[in-house]
C-alpha positions in Angstrom: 101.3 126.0 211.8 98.3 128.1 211.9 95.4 128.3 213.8 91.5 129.6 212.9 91.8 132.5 214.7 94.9 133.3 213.2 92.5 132.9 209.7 90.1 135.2 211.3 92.1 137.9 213.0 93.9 138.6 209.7 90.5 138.1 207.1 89.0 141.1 209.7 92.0 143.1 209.4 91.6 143.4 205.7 87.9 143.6 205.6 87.9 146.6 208.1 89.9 148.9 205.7 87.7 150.9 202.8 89.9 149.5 199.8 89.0 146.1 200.7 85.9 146.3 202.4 84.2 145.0 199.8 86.0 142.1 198.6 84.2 138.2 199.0 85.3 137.1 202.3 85.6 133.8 200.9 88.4 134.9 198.6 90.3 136.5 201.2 90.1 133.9 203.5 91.4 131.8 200.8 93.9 134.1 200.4 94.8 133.7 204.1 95.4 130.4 204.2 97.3 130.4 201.8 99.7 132.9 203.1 99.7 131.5 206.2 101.0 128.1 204.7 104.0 130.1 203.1 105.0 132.6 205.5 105.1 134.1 209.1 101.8 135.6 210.7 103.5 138.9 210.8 104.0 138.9 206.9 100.9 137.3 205.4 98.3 140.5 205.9 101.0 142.5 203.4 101.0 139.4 201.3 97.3 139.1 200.9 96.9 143.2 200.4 99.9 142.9 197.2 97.2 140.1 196.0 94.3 141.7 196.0 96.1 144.6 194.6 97.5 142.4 191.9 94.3 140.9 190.9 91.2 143.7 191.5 92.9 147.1 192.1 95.4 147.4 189.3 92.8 147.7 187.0 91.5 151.2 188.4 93.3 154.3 188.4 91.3 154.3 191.5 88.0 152.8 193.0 85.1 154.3 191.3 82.3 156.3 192.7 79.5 154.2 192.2 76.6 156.2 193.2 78.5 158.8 190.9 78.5 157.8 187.7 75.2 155.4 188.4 73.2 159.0 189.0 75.0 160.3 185.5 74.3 157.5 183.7 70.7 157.3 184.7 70.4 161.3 184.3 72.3 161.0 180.8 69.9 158.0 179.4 66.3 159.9 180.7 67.4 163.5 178.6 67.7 160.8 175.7 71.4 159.7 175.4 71.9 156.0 174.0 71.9 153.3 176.1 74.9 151.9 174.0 77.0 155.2 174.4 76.5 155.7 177.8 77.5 152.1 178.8 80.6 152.4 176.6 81.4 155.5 179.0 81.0 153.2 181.9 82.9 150.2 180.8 86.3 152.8 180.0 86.5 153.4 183.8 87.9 149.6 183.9 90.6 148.9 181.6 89.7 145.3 181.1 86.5 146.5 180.2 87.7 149.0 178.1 90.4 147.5 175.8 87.2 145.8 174.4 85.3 149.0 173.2 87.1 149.3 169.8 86.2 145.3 168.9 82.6 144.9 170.7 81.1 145.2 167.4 82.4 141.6 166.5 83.7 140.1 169.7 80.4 138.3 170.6 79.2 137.8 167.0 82.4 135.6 166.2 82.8 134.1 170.0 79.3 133.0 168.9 79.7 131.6 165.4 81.6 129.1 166.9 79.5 127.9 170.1 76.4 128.8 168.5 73.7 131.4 170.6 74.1 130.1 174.1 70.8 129.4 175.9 72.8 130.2 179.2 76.0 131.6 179.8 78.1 131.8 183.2 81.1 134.8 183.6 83.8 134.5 186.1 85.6 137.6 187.4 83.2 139.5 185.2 84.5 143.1 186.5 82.5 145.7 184.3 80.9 143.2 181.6 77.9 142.3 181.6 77.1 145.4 180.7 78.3 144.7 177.3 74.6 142.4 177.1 73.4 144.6 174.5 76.3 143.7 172.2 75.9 140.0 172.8 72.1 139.2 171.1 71.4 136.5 173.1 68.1 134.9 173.0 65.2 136.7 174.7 64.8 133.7 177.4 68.5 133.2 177.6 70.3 133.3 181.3 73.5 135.2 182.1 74.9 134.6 185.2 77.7 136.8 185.7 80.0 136.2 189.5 83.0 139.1 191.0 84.6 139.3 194.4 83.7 142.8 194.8 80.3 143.3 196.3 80.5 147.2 195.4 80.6 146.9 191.6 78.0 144.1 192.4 75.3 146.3 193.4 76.2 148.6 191.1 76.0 146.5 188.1 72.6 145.4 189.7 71.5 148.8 189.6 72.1 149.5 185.7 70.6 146.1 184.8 67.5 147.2 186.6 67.2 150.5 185.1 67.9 149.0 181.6 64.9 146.0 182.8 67.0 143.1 181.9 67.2 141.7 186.0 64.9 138.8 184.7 67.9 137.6 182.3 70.9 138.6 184.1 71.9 137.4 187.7 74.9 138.8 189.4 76.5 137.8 192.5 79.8 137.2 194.5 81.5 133.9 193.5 85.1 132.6 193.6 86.0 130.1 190.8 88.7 128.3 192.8 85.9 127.4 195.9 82.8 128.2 194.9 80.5 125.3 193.1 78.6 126.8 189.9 76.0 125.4 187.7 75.7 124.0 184.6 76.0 126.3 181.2 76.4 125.9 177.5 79.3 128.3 177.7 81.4 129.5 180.3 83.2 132.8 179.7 87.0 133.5 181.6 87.9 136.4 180.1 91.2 137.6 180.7 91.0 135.8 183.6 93.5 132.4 183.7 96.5 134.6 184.8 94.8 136.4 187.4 94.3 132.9 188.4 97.9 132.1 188.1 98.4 135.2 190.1 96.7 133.5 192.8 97.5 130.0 192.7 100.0 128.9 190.5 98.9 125.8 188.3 95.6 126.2 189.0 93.9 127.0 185.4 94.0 123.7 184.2 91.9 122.1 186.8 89.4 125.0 187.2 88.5 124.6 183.6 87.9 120.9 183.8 85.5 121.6 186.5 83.4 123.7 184.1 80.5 122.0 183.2 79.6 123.4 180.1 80.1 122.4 176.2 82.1 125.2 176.0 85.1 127.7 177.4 86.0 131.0 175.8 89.3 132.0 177.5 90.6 135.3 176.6 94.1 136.9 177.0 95.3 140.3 177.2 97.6 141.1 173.8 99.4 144.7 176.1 100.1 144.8 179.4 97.9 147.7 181.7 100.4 149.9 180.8 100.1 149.7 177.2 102.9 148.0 175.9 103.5 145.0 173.7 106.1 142.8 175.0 105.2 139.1 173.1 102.2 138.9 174.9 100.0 137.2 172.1 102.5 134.4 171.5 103.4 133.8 175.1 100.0 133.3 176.2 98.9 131.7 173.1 101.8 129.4 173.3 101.2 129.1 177.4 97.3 127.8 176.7 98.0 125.2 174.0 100.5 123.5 175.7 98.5 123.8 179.3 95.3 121.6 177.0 97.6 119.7 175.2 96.3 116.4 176.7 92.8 117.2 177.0 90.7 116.0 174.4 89.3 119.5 173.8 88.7 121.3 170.5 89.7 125.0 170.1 89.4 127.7 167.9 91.8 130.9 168.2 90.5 134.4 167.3 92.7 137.4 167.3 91.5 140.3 167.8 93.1 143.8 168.0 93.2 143.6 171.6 92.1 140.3 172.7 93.3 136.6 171.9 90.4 134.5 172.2 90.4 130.6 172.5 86.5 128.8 171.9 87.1 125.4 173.5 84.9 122.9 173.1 84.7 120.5 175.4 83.6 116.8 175.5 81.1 116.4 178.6 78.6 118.9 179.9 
């Protein structure tokens, strides 16, 4: 058995080194308990630091410099580069993020054939993304509200939207899907994101989509692994997802792209 103090000693361990400094607290603590309900004291700060690895860190070469590439973006923009082409540089530095560059030009034009032009839109573990806005034509008095654990690329993400004057459509904060209650949206987008969530807490995707409340989910799925490689991906996790809503009474549509299998679920109740 554990105790709270065992929760906190550990959650201020992690949060007191730089690589994890910035994570939600909310999330680690979750993490914590959830260690703590597996293994030994003296093993569950390791376990909790392979997690986070696991599911924000392996997608960086290594932690950006924020302030960095905010100043060279900003400087690159005011001499007169395009906004478009200087967000595209940004979004590479993540490779979630940047696997989409080569099919941004339709991603959000066919996500959106199929919903229709959401009036407001919610993104869990949006990582570099919303700064793909400009590809998505929303409507002008549409609301995007985009959540991520790390409080960092928060405030970064913050910063850009600012400079590019969209902070009166787009709201960006820390959120965690699997504790955290959100509002209501006509769609909700998990991109890439159900086995990050399996990562976490096995068996959990299910549920956390059926507390969506929205008419519709777009769930997206890697097609290589970080690495590169094919290795079955599109027809595991294609395969994975339709058995997983097999019992719902949920619509879908699949869309393949070159990088990115895309399911547009429709659900029955807002």
């Amino acid at each position: 058995m554990y105790n709270d103090q065992d929760v906190t000693e550990i959650v201020q361990k992690i949060l007191s080194s730089k690589k994890y400094r910035s994570i939600y607290d909310k999330t680690i603590e979750r993490l914590v308990r959830q260690c703590l309900e597996k293994f030994e004291k003296k093993h569950v700060e390791k376990k909790v630091r392979n997690i986070l690895h696991q599911i924000w860190s392996a997608y960086y070469d290594q932690k950006p410099d924020y302030k960095h590439i905010l100043d060279m973006f900003v400087s690159n923009v005011n001499n007169g580069g395009d906004a478009k082409q200087e967000i595209l540089k940004l979004i590479s530095i993540q490779s979630s993020t940047c696997e989409r560059i080569s099919i941004l030009d339709d991603f959000y034009g066919k996500i959106f054939s199929v919903t229709g032009r959401p009036s407001s839109l919610i993104e869990h573990a949006c990582g570099f993304n919303p700064l793909t806005t400009l590809w998505m034509n929303l409507p002008e008095n549409a609301k995007y509200q985009a959540f991520d654990i790390e409080n960092d690329l928060i405030d970064f993400l913050k910063s850009v939207i600012d400079f590019l004057n969209l902070r009166d459509r787009i709201e960006i904060r820390q959120g965690d899907v699997l504790i955290d209650e959100f509002n209501c949206a006509d769609v909700v987008f998990m991109l890439k994101f159900l086995p990050v969530l399996e990562q976490q807490q096995k068996g959990s995707s299910l549920e956390v989509m059926r507390k969506q409340k929205c008419r519709h989910l777009v769930v997206s799925f890697p097609i290589k692994s970080l690495s590169g490689a094919e290795k079955g991906m599109r027809d595991f996790y294609s395969n994975w997802f339709k058995i997983l809503i097999n019992d719902e009474n949920w619509k879908y549509d699949e869309i393949i792209f070159d990088t990115e299998l895309v399911f547009v679920v429709q659900k029955n109740k807002t």
